[in-house]
ZAPA-767722 format. One record per residue (C-alpha): residue in three letters; x negated, y, z negated. Coordinates in steps of 0.5 Angstrom, whole numbers, padded with zeros to 4 digits, always signed. Example, Ala and Ser with C-alpha at 12.3 -4.5 7.8 and 13.67 -1.06 7.14 Angstrom:
% residues 2
Ala-0025-0009-0016;Ser-0027-0002-0014;
END
This chain:
% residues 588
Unk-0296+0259-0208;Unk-0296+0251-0208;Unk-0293+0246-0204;Unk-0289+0243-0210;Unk-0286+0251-0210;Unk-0285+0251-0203;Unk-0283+0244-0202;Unk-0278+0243-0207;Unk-0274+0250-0206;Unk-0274+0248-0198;Unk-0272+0242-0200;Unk-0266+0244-0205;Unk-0263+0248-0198;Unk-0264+0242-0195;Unk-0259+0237-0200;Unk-0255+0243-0202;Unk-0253+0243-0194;Unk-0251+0236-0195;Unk-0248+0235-0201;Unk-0243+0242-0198;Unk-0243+0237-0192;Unk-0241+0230-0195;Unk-0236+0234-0201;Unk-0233+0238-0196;Unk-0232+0233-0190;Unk-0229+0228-0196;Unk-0225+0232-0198;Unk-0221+0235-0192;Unk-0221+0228-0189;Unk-0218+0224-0196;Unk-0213+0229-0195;Unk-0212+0229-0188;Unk-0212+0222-0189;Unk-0207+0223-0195;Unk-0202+0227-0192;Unk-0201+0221-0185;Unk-0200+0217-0190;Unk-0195+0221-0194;Unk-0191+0222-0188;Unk-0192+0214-0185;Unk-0189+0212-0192;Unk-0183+0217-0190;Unk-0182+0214-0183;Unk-0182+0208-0186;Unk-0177+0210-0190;Unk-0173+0213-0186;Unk-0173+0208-0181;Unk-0171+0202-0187;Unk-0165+0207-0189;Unk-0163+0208-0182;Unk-0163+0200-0181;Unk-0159+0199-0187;Unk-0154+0204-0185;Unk-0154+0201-0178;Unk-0152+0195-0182;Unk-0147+0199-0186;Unk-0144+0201-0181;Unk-0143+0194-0177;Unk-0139+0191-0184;Unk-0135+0197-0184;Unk-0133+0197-0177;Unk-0132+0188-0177;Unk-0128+0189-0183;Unk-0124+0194-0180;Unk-0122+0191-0174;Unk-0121+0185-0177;Unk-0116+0188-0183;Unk-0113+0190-0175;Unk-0112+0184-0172;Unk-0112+0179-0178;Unk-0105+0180-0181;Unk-0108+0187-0185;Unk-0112+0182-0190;Unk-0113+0186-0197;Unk-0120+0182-0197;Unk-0122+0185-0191;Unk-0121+0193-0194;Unk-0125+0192-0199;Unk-0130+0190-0195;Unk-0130+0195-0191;Unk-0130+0199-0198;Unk-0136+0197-0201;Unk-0139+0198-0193;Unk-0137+0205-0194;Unk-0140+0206-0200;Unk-0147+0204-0198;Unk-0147+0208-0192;Unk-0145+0214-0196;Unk-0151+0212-0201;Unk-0156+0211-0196;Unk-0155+0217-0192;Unk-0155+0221-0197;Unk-0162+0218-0198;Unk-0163+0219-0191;Unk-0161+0227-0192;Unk-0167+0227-0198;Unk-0171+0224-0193;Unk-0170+0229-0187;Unk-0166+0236-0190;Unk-0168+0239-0184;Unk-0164+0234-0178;Unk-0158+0236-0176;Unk-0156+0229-0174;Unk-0155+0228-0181;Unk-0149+0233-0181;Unk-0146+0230-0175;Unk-0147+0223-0176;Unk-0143+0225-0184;Unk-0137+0229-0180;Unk-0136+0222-0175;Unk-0136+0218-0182;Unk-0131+0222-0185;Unk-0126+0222-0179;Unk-0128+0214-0179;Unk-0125+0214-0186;Unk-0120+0218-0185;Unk-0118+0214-0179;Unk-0120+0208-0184;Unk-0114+0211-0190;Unk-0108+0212-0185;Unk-0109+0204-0182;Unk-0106+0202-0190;Unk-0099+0206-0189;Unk-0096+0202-0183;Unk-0095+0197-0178;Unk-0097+0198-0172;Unk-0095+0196-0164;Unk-0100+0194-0160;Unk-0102+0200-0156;Unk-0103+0203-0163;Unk-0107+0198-0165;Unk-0112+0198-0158;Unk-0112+0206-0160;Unk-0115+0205-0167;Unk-0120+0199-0164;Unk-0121+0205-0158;Unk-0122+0210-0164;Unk-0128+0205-0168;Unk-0132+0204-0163;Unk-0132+0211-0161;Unk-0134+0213-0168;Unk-0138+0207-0168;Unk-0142+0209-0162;Unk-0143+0216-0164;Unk-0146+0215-0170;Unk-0150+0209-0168;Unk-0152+0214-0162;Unk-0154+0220-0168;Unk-0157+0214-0172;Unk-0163+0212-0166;Unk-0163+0220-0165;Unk-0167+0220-0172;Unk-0171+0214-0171;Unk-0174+0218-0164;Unk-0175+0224-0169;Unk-0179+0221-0174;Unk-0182+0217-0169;Unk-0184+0224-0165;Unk-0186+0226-0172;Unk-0190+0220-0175;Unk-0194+0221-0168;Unk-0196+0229-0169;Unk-0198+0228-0176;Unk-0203+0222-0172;Unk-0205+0228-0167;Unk-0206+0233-0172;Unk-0211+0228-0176;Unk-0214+0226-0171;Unk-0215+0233-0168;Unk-0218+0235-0175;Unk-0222+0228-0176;Unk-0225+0232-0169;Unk-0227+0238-0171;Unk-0229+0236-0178;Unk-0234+0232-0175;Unk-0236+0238-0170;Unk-0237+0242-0177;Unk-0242+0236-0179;Unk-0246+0236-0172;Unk-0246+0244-0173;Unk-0249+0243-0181;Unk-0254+0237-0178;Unk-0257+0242-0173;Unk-0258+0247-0179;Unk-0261+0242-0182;Unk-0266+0240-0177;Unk-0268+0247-0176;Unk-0269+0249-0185;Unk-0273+0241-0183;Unk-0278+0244-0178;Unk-0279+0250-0181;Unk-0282+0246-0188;Unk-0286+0242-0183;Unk-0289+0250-0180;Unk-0290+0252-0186;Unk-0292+0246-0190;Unk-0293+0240-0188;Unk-0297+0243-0182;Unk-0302+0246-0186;Unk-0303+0240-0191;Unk-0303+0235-0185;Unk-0309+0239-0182;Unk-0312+0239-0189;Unk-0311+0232-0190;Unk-0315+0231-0183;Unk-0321+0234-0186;Unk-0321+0229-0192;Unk-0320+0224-0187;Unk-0327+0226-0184;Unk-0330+0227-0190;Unk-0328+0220-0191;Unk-0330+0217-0185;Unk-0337+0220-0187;Unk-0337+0216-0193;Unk-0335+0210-0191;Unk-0341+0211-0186;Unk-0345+0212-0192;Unk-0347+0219-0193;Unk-0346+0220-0199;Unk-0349+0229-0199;Unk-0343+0230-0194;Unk-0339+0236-0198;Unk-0332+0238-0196;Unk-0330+0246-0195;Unk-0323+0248-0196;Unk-0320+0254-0198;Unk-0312+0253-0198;Unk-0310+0257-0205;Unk-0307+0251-0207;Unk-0308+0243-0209;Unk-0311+0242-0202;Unk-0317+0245-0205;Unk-0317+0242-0211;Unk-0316+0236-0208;Unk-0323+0237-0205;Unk-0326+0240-0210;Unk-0324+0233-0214;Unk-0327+0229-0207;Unk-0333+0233-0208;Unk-0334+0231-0215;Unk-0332+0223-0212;Unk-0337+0223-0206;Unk-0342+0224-0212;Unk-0340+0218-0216;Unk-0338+0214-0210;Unk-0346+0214-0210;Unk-0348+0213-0216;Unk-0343+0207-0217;Unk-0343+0204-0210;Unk-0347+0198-0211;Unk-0344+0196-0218;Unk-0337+0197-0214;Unk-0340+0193-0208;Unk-0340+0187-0212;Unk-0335+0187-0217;Unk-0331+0188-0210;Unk-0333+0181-0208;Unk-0331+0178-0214;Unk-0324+0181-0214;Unk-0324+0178-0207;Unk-0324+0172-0209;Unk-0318+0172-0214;Unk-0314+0176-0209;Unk-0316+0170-0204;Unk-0314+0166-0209;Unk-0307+0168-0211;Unk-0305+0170-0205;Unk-0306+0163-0202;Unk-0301+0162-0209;Unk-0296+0168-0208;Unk-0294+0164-0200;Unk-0293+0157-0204;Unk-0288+0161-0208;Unk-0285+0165-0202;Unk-0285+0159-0198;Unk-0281+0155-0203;Unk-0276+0161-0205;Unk-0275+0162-0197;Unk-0273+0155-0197;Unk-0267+0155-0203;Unk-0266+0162-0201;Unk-0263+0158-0194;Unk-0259+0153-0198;Unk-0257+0158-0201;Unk-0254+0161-0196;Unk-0252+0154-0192;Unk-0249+0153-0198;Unk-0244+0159-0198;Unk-0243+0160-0190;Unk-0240+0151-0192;Unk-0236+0155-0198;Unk-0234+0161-0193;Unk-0231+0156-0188;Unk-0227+0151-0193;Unk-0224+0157-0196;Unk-0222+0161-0189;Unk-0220+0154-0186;Unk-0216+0152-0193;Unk-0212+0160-0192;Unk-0210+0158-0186;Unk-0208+0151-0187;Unk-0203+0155-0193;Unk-0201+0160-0189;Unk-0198+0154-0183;Unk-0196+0151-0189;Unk-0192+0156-0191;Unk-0189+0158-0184;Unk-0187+0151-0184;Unk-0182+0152-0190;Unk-0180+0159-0187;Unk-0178+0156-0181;Unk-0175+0149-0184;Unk-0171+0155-0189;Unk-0168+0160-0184;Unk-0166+0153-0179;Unk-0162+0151-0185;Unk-0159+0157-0187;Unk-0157+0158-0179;Unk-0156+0151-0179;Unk-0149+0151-0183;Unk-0145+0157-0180;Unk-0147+0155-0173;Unk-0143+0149-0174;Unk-0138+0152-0177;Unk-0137+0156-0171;Unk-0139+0150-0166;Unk-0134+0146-0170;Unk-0128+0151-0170;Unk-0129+0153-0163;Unk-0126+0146-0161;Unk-0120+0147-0165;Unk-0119+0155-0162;Unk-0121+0152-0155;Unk-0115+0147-0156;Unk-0110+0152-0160;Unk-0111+0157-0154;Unk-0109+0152-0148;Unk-0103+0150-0153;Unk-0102+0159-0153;Unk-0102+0160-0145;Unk-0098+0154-0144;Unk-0093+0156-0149;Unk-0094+0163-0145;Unk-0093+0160-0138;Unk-0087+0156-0140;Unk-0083+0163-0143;Unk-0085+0166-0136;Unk-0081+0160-0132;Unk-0076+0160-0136;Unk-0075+0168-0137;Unk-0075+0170-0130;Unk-0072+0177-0130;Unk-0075+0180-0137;Unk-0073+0186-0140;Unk-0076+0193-0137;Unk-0079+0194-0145;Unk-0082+0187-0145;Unk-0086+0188-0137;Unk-0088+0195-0139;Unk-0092+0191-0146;Unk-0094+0185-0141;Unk-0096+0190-0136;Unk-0099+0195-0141;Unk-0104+0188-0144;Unk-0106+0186-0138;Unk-0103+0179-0139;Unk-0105+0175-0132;Unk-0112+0178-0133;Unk-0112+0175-0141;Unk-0110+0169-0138;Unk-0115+0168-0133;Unk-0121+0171-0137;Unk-0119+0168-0145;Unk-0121+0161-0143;Unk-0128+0164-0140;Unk-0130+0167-0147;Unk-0128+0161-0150;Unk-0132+0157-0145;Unk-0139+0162-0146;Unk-0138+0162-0152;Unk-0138+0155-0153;Unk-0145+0156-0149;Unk-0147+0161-0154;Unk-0146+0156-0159;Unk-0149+0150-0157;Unk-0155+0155-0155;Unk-0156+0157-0162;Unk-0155+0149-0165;Unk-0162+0148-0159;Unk-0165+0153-0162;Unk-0165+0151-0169;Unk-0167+0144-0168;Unk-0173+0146-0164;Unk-0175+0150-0171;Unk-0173+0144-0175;Unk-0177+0141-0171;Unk-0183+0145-0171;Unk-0183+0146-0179;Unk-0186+0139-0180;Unk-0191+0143-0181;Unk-0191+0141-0189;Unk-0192+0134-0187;Unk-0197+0130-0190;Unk-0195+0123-0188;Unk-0197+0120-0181;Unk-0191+0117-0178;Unk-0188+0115-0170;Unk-0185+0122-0168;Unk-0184+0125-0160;Unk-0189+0129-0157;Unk-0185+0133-0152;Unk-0180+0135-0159;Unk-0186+0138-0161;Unk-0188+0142-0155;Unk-0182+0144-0154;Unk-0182+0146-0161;Unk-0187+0150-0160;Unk-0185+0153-0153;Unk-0179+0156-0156;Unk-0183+0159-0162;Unk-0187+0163-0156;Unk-0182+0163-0152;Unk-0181+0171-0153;Unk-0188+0172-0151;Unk-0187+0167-0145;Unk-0182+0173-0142;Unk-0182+0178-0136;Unk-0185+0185-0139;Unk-0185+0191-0135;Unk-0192+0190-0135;Unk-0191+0184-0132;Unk-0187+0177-0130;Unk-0185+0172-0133;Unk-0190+0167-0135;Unk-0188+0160-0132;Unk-0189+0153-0136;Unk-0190+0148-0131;Unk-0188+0141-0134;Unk-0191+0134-0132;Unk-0189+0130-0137;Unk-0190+0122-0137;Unk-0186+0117-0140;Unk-0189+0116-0148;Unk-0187+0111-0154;Unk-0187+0114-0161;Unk-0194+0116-0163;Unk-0197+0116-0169;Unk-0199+0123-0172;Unk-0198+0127-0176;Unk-0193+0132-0172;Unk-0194+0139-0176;Unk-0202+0139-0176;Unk-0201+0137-0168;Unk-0196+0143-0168;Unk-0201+0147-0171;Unk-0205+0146-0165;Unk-0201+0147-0159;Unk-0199+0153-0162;Unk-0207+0155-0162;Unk-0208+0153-0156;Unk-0202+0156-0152;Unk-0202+0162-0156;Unk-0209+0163-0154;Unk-0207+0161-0146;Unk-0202+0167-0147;Unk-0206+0172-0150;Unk-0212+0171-0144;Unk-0206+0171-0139;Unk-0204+0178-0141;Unk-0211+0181-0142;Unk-0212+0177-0135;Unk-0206+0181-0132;Unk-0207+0188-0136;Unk-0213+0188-0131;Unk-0210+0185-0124;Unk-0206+0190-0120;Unk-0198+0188-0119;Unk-0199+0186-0112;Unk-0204+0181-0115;Unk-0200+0178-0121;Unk-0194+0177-0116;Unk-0199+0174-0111;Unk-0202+0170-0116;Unk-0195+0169-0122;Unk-0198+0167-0129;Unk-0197+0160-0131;Unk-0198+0154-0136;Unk-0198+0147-0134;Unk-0196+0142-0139;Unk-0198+0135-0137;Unk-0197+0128-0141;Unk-0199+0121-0140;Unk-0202+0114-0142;Unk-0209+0112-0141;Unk-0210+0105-0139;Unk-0214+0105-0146;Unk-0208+0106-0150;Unk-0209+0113-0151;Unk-0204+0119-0151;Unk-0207+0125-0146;Unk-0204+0132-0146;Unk-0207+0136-0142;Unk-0206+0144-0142;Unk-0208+0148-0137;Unk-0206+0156-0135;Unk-0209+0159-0129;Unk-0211+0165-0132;Unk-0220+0168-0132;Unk-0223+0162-0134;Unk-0228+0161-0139;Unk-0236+0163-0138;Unk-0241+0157-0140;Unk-0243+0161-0145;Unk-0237+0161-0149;Unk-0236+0155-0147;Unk-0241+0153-0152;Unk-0239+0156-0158;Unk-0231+0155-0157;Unk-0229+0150-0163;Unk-0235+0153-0168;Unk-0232+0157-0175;Unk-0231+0164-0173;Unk-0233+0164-0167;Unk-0227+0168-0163;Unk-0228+0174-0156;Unk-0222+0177-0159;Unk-0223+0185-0162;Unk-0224+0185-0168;Unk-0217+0184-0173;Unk-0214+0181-0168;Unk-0218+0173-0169;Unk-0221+0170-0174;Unk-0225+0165-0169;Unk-0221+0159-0174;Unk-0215+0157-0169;Unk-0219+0152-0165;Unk-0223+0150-0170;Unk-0219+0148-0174;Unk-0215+0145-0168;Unk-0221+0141-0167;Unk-0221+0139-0174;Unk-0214+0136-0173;Unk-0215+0133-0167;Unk-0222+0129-0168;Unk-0222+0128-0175;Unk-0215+0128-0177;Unk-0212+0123-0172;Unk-0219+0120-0169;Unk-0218+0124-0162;Unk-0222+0127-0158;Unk-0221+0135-0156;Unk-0225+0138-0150;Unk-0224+0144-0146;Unk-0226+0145-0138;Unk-0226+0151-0134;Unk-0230+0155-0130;Unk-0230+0163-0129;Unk-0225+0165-0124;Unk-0222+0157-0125;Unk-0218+0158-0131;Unk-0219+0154-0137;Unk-0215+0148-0138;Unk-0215+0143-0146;Unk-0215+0136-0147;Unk-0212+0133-0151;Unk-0213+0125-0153;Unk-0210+0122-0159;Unk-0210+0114-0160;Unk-0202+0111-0160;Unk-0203+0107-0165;Unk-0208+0108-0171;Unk-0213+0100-0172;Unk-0214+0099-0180;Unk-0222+0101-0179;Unk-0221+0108-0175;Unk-0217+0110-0181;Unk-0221+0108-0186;Unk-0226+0112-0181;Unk-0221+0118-0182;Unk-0221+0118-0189;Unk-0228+0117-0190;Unk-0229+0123-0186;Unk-0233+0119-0181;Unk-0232+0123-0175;Unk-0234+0129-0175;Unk-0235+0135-0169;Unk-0242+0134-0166;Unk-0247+0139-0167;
END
């Protein structure tokens, strides 16, 4: 038989068995992966539908009660109608979703009895007992569907995570079913090597003998092979050639010299040729990673750019009603205080009121609402002025979107940003609350431009946040109360006119290493998706050749890590045309 015979039909077992594994593993896993996406798909949707009718069911229930305590307005029903509607739709959609969930025919019955509830409302006057009644019966029903609601959350919650572990398990014993097949492979590959490759190395060693012979020059030496296959015809031919060999060997010699000439020669020019392509091959490429950077820089510039209008937007859009409330609080504030008084004055002058007047009197708890109906008004005028501190701290973060360099407060703008944070600063379970230390020094208006500086903070306290919380998750509780996160903030004036601030956290600290390469593009320790290596970078590009300053970090493992800020107060007509020249650039 001939080795092409027996290699090739080995061969043809050996590629069956992996194009069966590469089809078969490609295929269970594109419909594995196809079926965990169908049903995230479905959770999403169900979790979307569940949201909606939670906010159904919150118009309708404000729409009730304000129908029941503001004088049974029209305008309020038909709020609640619309309401209605909506959540009778988005359930139905829910029902298609998961046909399978009893919460869904239980949260319909508590609906209908809502709206039942809802349709008697419109036929009489009520007192007050009845009033409190039927608020009694809507946050019940309320309570009860909004309970069947986050039922149906948990539920494709629990689903979504079985259909992750039955892929995952899947994934595993499809990958197990690959070693299996690999294992076969191997043994199909060492049964050709046996068979195959075994006696045709061995024949190989003797022509590389009677090679060794002829390049002593023993041109008699003869090869004795007999495989039955091309082994021996290749003998025979190395036979026939040891003849000719002899015959054309001095002829060859020379003409061997000559051609080593040539070869000498061109090779000498193939390596000018290589040594010049390699170099533009590297501009090339410098080139590209140039390109590379500008488009990573010029997307996160955008991205900040348009967060900056998100947020001016939203505080806009928050800004008007809380000034409606806030404004109108003052009046209720007053109409109420004019209330109670008129209150206690019928209490002086109607001493002895009648049994049906003390039993109502008594049945709304009067002294308790006249004690506690000021306290609401004042938290709420609390809440309000709360929501107001909020949305100026966001107005002025959203300077994001400034181009002009201007006089602004730095402290507006680190406390901008502080309130942006401040959801990742609280207390966790995990963890305590991250304190914010503030040592803030006397500052004039600084020269800058305010959405770029507030881009910086927000890289580099998020990043101080992010090494806290990896630095706690492999602390013991014990040592994190010993030793509570922290970030201080300081701020001065250097004798030299120059704008300091200082932001230090007391988490692992930075290797020296590290250290090194902090503000090169794309350098980043974080995991994969979840940095871009760009944040202090671009912080850098800011700070050093946006406002000529100077952007540092010291910090030693074990030490924590702090970053210094130095930004000139007033720009000299010679560093900003420095700036717009691009003169300052970070060092190498």
């Amino acid at each position: 038989m001939r080795i092409t015979t027996k290699f090739v039909g080995s061969s043809i077992i050996v590629i069956g068995l992996i194009v069966f594994l590469l089809t078969g593993s490609t295929f269970f896993l594109r419909n594995a992966e196809q079926s965990l996406t169908e049903r995230r798909e479905k959770t999403r949707q169900t979790l979307d539908l569940v949201l909606s009718l939670e906010i159904s069911l919150r118009d309708q229930i404000v729409s009730l009660k304000d129908y029941l305590m503001l004088n049974r307005a029209p305008l309020d029903m038909a709020g609640y109608q619309k309401a209605m509607s909506n959540f009778a739709m988005n359930l139905d959609e829910l029902e298609l979703l998961m046909p399978e969930a009893r919460e869904i025919e239980l949260i319909r019955r508590r609906h209908q009895l809502l709206r039942r509830l809802a349709a008697g409302l419109a036929d009489t006057p009520t007192t007050l007992p009845e009033l409190q009644q039927d608020i009694r019966a809507i946050n019940s029903f309320s309570i009860d569907i909004t309970y069947y609601l986050d039922s149906l959350v948990a539920s494709a919650e629990i689903l979504d995570d079985l259909a992750k572990e039955r892929n995952q398990n899947f994934k595993q014993t499809v990958v197990l079913v690959q070693y299996l097949v690999m294992v076969l492979i191997l043994l199909v590959i060492l049964g050709q090597f046996r068979l195959i490759l075994l006696p045709v190395i061995r024949s190989i060693q003797e022509l590389q003998v009677g090679a060794e012979k002829i390049g002593t020059g023993n041109w008699s030496y003869q090869l004795d092979l007999q495989t039955d296959d091309e082994i021996e015809e290749l003998a025979h031919a190395f036979n026939q050639m040891t003849i000719k060999l002899g015959e054309f060997y001095h002829s060859l010699e020379e003409k061997v010299q000559e051609r080593t000439v040539e070869l000498t020669e061109t090779n000498l020019n193939l390596e000018q040729q290589i040594s010049v392509r390699l170099q533009a091959e590297f501009e090339l490429q410098k080139t590209l990673q140039q390109l590379q950077q500008a488009q990573a820089q010029l997307i996160q510039t955008e991205k900040m750019s348009s967060l900056g209008q998100l947020v001016a937007g939203v505080a806009h859009e928050i800004n008007n009603p809380v000034n409606f409330i806030f404004g109108n609080l003052v009046h209720v504030d007053s109409y109420t205080q004019d209330l109670l008084k008129l209150i206690q004055l019928y209490q002086q002058e109607l001493t002895h009121p009648s049994l049906r007047l003390q039993e109502e009197i008594d049945a709304i708890e009067l002294d308790f609402i006249l004690d506690d109906l000021p306290q609401i008004i004042r938290s709420m005028k609390i809440g309000a002025e709360r929501i107001r501190e909020i949305v100026l701290s966001l107005r002025t973060f959203s300077r994001l979107d400034e181009a002009e360099m201007k006089a602004v407060n730095i402290h507006e703008g680190i406390e901008s940003t502080l309130m942006i944070l401040q959801n990742r600063l609280k207390a966790k379970p995990e963890r305590p609350e991250i304190a914010i230390i503030r040592e803030y020094g006397q500052l004039p208006p600084i020269n800058c431009y305010a959405g770029q500086l507030n881009q910086v903070f927000m890289n580099i306290l998020a990043n101080a946040i992010d090494a806290l919380e990896d630095y706690n998750a492999a602390r013991t509780l014990e040592a994190i109360k010993a030793n509570p996160s922290s970030i201080r903030i300081r701020t001065e004036m250097t004798p030299n006119h120059c704008l300091v601030i200082r932001i230090q956290d007391n988490g692992p600290g930075i290797s020296p290493e590290v250290r090194s390469k902090l503000f090169d593009p794309f350098f980043t320790t974080k995991p994969t998706g979840k940095g871009t290596g760009l944040g202090l970078a671009i912080s850098y590009q800011i700070v050093v050749e946006k406002h000529g300053g100077k952007l540092s970090c010291i910090s030693e493992p074990g030490q924590g890590a702090e970053f210094r800020i130095e930004i000139p107060v007033r720009q000299s007509s010679k560093q900003l045309a420095a700036l717009s020249a691009g003169e300052y650039s970070r060092p190498n």
